[in-house]
PyMOL Python script that loads the backbone (N, CA, C, O; Angstrom):
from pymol import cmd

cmd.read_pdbstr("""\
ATOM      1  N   UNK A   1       5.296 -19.874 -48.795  1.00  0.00           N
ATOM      2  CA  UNK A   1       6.349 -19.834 -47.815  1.00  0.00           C
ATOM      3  C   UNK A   1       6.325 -18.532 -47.024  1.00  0.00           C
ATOM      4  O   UNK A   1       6.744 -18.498 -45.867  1.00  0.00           O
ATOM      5  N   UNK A   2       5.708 -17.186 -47.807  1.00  0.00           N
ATOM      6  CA  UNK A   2       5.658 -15.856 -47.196  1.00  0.00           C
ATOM      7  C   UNK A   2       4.876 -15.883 -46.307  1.00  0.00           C
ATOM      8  O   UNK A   2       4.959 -15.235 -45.263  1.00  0.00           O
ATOM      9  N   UNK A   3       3.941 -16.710 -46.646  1.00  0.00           N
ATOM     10  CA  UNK A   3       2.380 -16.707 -45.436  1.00  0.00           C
ATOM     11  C   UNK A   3       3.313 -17.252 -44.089  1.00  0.00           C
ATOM     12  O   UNK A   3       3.317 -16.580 -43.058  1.00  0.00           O
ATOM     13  N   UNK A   4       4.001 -18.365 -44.182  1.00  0.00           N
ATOM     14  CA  UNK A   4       3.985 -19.454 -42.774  1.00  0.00           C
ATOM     15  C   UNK A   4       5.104 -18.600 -41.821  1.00  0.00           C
ATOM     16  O   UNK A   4       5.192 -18.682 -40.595  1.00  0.00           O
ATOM     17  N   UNK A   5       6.029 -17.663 -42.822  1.00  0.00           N
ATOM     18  CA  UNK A   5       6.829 -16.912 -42.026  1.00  0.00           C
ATOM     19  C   UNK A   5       6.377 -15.581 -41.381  1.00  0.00           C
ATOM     20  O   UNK A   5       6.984 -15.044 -40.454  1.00  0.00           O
ATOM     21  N   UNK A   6       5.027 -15.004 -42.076  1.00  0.00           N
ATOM     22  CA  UNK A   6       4.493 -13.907 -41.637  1.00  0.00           C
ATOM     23  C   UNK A   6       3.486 -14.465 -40.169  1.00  0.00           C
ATOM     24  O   UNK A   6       3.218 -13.576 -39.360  1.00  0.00           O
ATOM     25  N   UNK A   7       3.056 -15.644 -39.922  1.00  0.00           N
ATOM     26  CA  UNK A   7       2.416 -16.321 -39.571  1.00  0.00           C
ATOM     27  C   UNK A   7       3.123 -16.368 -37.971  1.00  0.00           C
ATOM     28  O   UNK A   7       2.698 -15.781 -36.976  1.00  0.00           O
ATOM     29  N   UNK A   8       4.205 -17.164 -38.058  1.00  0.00           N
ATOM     30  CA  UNK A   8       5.518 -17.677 -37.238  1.00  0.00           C
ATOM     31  C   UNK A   8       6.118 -15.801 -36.396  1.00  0.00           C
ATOM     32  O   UNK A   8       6.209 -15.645 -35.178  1.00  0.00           O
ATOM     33  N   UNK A   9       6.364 -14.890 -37.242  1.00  0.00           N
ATOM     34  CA  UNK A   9       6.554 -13.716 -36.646  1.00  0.00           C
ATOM     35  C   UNK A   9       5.123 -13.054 -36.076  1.00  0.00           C
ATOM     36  O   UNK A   9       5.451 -12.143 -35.317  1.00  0.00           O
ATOM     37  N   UNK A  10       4.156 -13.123 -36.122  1.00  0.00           N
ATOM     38  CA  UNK A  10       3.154 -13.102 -35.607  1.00  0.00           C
ATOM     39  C   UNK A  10       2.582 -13.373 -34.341  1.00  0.00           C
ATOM     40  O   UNK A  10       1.937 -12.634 -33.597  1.00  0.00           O
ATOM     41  N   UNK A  11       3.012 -14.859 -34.189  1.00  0.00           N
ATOM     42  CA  UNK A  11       2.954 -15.713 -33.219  1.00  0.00           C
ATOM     43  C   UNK A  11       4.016 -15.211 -32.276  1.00  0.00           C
ATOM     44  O   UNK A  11       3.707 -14.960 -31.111  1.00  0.00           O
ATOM     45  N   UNK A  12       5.132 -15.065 -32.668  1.00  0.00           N
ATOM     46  CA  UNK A  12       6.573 -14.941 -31.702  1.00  0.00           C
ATOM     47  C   UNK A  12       5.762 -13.208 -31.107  1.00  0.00           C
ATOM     48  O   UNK A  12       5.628 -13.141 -29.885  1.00  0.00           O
ATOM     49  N   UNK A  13       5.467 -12.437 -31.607  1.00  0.00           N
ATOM     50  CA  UNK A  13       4.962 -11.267 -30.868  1.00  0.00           C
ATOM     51  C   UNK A  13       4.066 -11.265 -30.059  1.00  0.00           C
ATOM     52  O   UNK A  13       4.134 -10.663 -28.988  1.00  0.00           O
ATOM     53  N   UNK A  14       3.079 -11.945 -30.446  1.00  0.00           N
ATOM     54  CA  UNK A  14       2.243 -12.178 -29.205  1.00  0.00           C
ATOM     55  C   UNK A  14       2.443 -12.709 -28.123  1.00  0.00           C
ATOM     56  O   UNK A  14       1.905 -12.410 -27.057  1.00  0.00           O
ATOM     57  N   UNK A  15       3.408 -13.720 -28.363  1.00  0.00           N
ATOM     58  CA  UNK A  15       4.174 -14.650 -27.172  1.00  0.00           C
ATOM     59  C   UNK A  15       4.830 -13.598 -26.731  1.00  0.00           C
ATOM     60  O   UNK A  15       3.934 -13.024 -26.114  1.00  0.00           O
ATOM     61  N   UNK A  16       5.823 -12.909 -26.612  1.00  0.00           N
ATOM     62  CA  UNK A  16       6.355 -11.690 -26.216  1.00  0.00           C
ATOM     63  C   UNK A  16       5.656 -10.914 -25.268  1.00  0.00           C
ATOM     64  O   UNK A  16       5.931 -10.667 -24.093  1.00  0.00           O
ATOM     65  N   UNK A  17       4.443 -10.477 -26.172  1.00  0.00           N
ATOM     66  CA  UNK A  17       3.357  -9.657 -25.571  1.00  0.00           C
ATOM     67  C   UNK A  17       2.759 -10.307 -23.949  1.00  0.00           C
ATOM     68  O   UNK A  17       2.588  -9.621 -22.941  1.00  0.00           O
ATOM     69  N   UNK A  18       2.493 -12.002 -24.097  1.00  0.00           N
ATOM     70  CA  UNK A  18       2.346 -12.776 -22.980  1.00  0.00           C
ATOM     71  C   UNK A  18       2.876 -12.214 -22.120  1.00  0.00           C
ATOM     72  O   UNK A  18       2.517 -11.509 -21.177  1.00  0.00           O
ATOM     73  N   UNK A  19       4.053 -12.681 -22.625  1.00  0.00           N
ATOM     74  CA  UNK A  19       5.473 -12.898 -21.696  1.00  0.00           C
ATOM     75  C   UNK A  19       5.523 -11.906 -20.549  1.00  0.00           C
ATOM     76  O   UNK A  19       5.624 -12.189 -19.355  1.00  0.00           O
ATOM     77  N   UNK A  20       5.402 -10.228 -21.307  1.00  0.00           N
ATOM     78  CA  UNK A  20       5.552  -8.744 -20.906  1.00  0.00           C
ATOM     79  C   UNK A  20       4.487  -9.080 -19.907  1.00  0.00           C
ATOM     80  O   UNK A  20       4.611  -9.193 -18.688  1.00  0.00           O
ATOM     81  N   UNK A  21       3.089  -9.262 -20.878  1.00  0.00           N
ATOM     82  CA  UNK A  21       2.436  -9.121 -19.103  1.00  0.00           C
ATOM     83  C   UNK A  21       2.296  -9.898 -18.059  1.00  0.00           C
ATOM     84  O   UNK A  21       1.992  -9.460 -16.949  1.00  0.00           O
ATOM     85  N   UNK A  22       2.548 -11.383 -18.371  1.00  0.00           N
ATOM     86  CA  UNK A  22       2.762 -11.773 -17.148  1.00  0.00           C
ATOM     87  C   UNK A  22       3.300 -11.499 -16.306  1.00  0.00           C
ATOM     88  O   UNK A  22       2.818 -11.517 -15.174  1.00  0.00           O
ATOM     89  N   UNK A  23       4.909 -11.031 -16.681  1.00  0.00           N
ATOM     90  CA  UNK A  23       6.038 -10.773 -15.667  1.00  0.00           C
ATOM     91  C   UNK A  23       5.698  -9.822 -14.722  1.00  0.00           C
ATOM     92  O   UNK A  23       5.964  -9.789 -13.520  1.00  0.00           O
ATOM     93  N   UNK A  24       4.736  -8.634 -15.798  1.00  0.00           N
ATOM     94  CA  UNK A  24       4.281  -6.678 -14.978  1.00  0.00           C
ATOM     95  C   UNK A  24       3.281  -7.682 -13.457  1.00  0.00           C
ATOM     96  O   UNK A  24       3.527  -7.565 -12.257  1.00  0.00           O
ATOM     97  N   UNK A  25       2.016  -8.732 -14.206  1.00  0.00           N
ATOM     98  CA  UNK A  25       1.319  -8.997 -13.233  1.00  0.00           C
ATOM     99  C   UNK A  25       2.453 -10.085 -12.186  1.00  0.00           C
ATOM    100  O   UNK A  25       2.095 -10.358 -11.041  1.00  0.00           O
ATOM    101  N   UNK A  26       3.150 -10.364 -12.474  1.00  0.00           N
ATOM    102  CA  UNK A  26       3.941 -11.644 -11.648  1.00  0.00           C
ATOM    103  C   UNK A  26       4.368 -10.262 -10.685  1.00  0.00           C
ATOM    104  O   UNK A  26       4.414 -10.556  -9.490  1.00  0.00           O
ATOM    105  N   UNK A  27       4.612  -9.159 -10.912  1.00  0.00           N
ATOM    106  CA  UNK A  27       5.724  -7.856 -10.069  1.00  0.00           C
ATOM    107  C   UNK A  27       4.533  -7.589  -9.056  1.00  0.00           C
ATOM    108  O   UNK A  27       4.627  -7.796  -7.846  1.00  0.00           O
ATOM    109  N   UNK A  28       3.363  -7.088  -9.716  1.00  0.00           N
ATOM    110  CA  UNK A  28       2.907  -6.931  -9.100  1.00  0.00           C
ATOM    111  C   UNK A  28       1.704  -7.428  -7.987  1.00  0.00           C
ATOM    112  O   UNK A  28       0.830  -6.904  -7.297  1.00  0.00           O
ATOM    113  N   UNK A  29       2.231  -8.754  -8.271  1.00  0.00           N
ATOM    114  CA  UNK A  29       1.329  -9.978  -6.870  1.00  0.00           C
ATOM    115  C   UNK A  29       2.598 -10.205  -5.740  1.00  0.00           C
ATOM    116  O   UNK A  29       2.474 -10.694  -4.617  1.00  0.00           O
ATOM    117  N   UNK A  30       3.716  -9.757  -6.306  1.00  0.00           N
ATOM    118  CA  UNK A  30       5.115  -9.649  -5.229  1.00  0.00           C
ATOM    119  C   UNK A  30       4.818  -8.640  -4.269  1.00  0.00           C
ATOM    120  O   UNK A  30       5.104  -8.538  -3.076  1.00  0.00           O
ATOM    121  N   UNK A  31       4.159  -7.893  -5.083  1.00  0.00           N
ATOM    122  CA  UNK A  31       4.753  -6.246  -4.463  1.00  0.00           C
ATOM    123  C   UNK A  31       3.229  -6.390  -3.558  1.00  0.00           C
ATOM    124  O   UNK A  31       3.239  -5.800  -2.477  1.00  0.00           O
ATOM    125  N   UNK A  32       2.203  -6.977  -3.852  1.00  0.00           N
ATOM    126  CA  UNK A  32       0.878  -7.059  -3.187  1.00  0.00           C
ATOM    127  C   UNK A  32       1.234  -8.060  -1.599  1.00  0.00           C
ATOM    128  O   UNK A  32       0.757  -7.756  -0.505  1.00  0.00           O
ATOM    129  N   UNK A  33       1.817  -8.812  -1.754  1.00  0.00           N
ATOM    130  CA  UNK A  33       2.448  -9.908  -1.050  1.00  0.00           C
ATOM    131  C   UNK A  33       3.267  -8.958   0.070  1.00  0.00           C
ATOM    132  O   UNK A  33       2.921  -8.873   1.249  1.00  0.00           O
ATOM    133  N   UNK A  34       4.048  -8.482  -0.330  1.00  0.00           N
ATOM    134  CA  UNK A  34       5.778  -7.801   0.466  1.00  0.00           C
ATOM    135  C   UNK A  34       4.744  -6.743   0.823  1.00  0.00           C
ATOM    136  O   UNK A  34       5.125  -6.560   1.980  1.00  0.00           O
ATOM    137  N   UNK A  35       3.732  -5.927   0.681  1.00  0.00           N
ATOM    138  CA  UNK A  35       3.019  -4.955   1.372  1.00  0.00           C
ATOM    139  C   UNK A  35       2.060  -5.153   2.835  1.00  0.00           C
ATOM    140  O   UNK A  35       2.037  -4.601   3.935  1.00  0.00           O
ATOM    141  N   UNK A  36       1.284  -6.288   2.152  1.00  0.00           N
ATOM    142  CA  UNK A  36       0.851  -7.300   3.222  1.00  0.00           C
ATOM    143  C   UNK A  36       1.847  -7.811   4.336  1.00  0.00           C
ATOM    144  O   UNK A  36       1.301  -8.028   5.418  1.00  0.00           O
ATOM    145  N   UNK A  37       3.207  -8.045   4.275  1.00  0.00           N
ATOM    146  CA  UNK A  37       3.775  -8.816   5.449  1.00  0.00           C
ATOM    147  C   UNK A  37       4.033  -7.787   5.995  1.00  0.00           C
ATOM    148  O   UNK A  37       3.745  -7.846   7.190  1.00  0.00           O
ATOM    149  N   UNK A  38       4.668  -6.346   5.526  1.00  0.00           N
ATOM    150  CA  UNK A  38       5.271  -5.205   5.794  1.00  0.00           C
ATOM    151  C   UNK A  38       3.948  -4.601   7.360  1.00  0.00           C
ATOM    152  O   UNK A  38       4.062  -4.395   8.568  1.00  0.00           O
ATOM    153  N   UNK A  39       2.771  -4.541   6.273  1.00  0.00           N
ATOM    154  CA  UNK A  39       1.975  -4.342   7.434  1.00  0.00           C
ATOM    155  C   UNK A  39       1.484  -4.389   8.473  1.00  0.00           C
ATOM    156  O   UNK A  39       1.110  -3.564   9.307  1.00  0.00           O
ATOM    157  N   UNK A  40       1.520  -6.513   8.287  1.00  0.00           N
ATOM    158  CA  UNK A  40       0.999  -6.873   9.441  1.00  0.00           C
ATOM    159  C   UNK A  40       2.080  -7.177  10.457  1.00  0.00           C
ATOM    160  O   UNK A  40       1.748  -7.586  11.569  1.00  0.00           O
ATOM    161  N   UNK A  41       3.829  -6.937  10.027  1.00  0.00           N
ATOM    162  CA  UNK A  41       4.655  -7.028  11.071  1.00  0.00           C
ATOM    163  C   UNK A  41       4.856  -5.566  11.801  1.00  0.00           C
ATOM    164  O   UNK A  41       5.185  -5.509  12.986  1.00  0.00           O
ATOM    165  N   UNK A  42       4.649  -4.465  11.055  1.00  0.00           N
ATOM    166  CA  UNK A  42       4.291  -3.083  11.616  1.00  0.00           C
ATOM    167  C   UNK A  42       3.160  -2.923  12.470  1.00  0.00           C
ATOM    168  O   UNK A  42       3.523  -2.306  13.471  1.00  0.00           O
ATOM    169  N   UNK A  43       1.939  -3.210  12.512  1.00  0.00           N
ATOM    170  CA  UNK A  43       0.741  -3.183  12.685  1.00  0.00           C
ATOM    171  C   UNK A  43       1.248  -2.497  14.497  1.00  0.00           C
ATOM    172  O   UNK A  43       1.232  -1.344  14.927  1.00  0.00           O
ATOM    173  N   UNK A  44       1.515  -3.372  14.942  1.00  0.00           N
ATOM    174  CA  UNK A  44       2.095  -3.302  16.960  1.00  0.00           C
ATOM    175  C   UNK A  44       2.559  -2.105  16.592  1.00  0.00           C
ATOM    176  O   UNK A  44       1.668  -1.341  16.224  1.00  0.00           O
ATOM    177  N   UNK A  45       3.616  -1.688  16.565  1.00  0.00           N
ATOM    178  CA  UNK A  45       4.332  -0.643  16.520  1.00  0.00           C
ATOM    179  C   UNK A  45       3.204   0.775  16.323  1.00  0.00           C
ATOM    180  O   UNK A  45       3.143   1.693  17.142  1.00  0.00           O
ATOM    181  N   UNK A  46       2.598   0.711  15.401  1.00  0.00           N
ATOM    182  CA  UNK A  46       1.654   1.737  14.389  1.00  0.00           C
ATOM    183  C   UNK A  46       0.653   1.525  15.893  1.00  0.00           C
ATOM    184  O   UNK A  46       0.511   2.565  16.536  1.00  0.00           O
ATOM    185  N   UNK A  47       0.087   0.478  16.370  1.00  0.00           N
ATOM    186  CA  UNK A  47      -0.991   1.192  17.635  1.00  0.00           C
ATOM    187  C   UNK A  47       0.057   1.483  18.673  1.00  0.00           C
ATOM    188  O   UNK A  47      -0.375   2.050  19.676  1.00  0.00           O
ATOM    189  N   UNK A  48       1.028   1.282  18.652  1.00  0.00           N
ATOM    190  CA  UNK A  48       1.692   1.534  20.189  1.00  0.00           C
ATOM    191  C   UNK A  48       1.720   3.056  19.895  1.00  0.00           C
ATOM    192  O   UNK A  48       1.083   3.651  20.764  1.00  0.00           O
ATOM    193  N   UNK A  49       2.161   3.752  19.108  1.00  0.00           N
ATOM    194  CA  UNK A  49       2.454   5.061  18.235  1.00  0.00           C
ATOM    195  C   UNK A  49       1.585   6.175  18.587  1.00  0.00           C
ATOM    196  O   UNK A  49       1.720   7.364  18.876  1.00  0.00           O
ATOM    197  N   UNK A  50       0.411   5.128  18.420  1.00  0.00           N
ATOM    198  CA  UNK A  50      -0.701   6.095  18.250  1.00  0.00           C
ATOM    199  C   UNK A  50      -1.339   6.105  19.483  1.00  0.00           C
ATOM    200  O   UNK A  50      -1.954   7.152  19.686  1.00  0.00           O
ATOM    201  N   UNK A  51      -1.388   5.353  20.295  1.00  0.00           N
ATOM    202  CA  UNK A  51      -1.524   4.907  21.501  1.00  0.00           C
ATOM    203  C   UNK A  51      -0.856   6.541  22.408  1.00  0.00           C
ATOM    204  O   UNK A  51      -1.346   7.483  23.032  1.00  0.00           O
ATOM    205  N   UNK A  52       0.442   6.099  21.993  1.00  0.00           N
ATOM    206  CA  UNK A  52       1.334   7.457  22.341  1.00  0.00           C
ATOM    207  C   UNK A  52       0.765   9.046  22.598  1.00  0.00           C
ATOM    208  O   UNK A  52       0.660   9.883  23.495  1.00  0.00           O
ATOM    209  N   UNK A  53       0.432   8.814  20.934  1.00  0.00           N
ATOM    210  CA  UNK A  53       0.236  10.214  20.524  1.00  0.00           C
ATOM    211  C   UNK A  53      -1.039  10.492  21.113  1.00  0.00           C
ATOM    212  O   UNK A  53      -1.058  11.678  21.443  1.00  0.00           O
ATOM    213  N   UNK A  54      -2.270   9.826  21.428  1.00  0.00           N
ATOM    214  CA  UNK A  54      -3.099  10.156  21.895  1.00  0.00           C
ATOM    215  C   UNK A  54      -3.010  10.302  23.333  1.00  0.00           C
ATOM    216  O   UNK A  54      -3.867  11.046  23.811  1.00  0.00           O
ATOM    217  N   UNK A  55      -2.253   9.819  24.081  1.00  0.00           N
ATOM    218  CA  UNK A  55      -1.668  10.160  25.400  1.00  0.00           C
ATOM    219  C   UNK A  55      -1.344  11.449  25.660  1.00  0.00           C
ATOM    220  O   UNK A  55      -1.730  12.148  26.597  1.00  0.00           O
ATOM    221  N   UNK A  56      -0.550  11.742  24.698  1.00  0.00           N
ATOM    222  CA  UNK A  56       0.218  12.857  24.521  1.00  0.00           C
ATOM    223  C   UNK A  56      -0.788  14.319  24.298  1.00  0.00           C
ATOM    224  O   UNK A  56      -0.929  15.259  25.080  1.00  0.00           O
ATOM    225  N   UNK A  57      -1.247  14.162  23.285  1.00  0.00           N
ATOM    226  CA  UNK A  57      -2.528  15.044  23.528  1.00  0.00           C
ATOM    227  C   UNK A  57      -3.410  15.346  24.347  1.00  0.00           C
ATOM    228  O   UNK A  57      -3.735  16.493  24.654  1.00  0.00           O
ATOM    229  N   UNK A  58      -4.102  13.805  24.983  1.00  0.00           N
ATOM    230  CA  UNK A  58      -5.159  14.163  25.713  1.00  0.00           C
ATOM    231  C   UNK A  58      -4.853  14.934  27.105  1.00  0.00           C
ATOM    232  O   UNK A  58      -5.596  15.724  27.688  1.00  0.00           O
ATOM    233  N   UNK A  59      -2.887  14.264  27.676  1.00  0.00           N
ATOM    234  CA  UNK A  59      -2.787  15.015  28.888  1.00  0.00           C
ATOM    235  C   UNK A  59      -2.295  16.337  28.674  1.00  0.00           C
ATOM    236  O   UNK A  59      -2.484  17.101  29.621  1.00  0.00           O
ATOM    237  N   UNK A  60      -1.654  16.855  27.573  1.00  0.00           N
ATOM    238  CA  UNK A  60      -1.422  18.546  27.098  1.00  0.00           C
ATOM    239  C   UNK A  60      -2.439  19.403  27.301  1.00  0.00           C
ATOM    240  O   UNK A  60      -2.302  20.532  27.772  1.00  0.00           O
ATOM    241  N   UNK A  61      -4.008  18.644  26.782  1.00  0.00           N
ATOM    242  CA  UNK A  61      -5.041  19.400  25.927  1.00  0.00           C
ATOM    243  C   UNK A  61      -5.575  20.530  26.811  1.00  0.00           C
ATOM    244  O   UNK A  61      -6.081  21.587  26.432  1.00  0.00           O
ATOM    245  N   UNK A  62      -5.334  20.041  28.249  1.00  0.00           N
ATOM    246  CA  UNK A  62      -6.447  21.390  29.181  1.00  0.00           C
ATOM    247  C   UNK A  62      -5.643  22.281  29.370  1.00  0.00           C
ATOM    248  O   UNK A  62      -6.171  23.374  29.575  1.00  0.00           O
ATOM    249  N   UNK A  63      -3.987  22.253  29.395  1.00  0.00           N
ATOM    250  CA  UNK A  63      -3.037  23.237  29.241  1.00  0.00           C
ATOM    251  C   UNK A  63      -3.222  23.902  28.621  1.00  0.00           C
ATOM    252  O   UNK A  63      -3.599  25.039  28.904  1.00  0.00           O
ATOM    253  N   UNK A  64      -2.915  23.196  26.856  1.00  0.00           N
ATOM    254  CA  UNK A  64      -3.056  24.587  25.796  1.00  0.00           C
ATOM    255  C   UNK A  64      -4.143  24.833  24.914  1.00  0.00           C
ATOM    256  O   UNK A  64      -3.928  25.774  24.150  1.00  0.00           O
ATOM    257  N   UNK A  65      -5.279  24.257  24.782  1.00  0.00           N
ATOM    258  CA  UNK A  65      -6.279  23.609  24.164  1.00  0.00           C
ATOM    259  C   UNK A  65      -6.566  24.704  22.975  1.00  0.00           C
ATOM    260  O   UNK A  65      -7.360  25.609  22.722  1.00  0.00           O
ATOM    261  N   UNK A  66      -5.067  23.852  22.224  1.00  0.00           N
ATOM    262  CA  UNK A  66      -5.100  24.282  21.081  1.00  0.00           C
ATOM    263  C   UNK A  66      -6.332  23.504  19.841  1.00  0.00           C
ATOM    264  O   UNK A  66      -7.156  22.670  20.216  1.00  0.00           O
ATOM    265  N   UNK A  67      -6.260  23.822  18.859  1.00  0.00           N
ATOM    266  CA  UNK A  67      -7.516  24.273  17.552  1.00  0.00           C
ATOM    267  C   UNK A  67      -7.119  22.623  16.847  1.00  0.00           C
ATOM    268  O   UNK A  67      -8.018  21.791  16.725  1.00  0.00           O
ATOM    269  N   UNK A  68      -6.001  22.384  16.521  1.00  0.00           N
ATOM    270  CA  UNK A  68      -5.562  21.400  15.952  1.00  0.00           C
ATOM    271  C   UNK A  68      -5.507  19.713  17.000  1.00  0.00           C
ATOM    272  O   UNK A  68      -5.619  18.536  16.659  1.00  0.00           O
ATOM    273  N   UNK A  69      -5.324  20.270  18.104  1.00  0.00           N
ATOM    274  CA  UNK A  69      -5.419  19.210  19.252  1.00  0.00           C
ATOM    275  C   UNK A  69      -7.173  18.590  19.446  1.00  0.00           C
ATOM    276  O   UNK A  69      -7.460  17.394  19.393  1.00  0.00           O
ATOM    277  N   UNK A  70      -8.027  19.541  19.637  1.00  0.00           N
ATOM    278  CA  UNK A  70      -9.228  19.728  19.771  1.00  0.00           C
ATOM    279  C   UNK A  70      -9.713  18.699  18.089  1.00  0.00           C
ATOM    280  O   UNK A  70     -10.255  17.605  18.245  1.00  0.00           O
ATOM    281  N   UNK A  71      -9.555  18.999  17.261  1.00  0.00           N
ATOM    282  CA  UNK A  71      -9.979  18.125  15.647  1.00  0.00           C
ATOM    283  C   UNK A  71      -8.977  16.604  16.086  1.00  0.00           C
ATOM    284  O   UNK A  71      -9.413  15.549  15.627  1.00  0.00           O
ATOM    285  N   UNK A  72      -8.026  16.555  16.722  1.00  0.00           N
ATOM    286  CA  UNK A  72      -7.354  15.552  16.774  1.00  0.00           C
ATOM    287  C   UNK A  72      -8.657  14.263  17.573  1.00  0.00           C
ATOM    288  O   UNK A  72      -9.237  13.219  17.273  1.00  0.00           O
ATOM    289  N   UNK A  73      -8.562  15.103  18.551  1.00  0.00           N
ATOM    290  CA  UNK A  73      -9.224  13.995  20.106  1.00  0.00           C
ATOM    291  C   UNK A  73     -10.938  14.106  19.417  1.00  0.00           C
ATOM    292  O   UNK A  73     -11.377  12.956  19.426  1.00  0.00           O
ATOM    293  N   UNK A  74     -11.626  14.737  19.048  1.00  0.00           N
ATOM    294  CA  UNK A  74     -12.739  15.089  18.571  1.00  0.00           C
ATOM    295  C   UNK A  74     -12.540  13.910  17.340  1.00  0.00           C
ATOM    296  O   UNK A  74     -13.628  13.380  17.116  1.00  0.00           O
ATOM    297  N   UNK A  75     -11.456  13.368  16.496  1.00  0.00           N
ATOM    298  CA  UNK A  75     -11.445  12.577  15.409  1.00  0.00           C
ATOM    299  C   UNK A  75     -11.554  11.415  16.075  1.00  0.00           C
ATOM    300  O   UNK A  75     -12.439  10.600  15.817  1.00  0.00           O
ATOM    301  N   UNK A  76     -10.462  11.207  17.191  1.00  0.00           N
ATOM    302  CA  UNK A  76     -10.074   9.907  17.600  1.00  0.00           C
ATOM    303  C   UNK A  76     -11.329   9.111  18.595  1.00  0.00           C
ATOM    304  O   UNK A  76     -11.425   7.896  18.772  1.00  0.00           O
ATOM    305  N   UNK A  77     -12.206  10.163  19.150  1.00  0.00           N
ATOM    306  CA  UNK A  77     -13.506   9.879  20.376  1.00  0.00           C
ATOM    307  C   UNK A  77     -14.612   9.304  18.684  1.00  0.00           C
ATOM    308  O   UNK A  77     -14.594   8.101  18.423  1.00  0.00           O
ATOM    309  N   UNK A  78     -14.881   9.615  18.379  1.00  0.00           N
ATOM    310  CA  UNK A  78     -15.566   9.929  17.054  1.00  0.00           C
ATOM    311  C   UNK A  78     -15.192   8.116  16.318  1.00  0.00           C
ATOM    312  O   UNK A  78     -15.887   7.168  15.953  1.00  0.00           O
ATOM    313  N   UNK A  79     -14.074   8.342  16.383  1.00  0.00           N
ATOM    314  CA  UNK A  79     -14.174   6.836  15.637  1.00  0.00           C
ATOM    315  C   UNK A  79     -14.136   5.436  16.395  1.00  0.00           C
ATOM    316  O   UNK A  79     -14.216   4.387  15.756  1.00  0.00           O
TER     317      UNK A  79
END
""", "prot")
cmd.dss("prot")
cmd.show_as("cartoon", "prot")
cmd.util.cbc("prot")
cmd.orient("prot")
């Protein structure tokens, strides 16, 4: 009778153990999911931005042609 109950608590832990990781992997195919939509409804915004910022630089740059501006436009021609 000691065996089938050591047996039975055995079983119930591992099921547990299941349980735990499914739920961690179930969180984290949500959180993979909700990152993905996040992105691709941002995406416009993020080139308009940058769109911006490179505007913004390139017509400053012969003014002050600063060190940090220069690695900027030198990154952005570059890629």
């Amino acid at each position: 009778m000691d065996i089938w109950r050591h047996r039975g608590n055995r079983t119930t832990k591992l099921l547990k153990e299941h349980l735990k990781f499914s739920g961690l992997l179930f969180l984290l195919i949500i959180a993979n999911i909700v990152a993905g939509v996040v992105a691709f409804t941002w995406s416009g915004q993020m080139s308009d931005d940058l769109g911006e910022f490179y505007k913004k630089v390139y017509t400053g740059y012969p003014e002050t042609r600063r060190y940090n501006e220069t690695i900027a436009l030198r990154f952005i021609h570059n890629t």
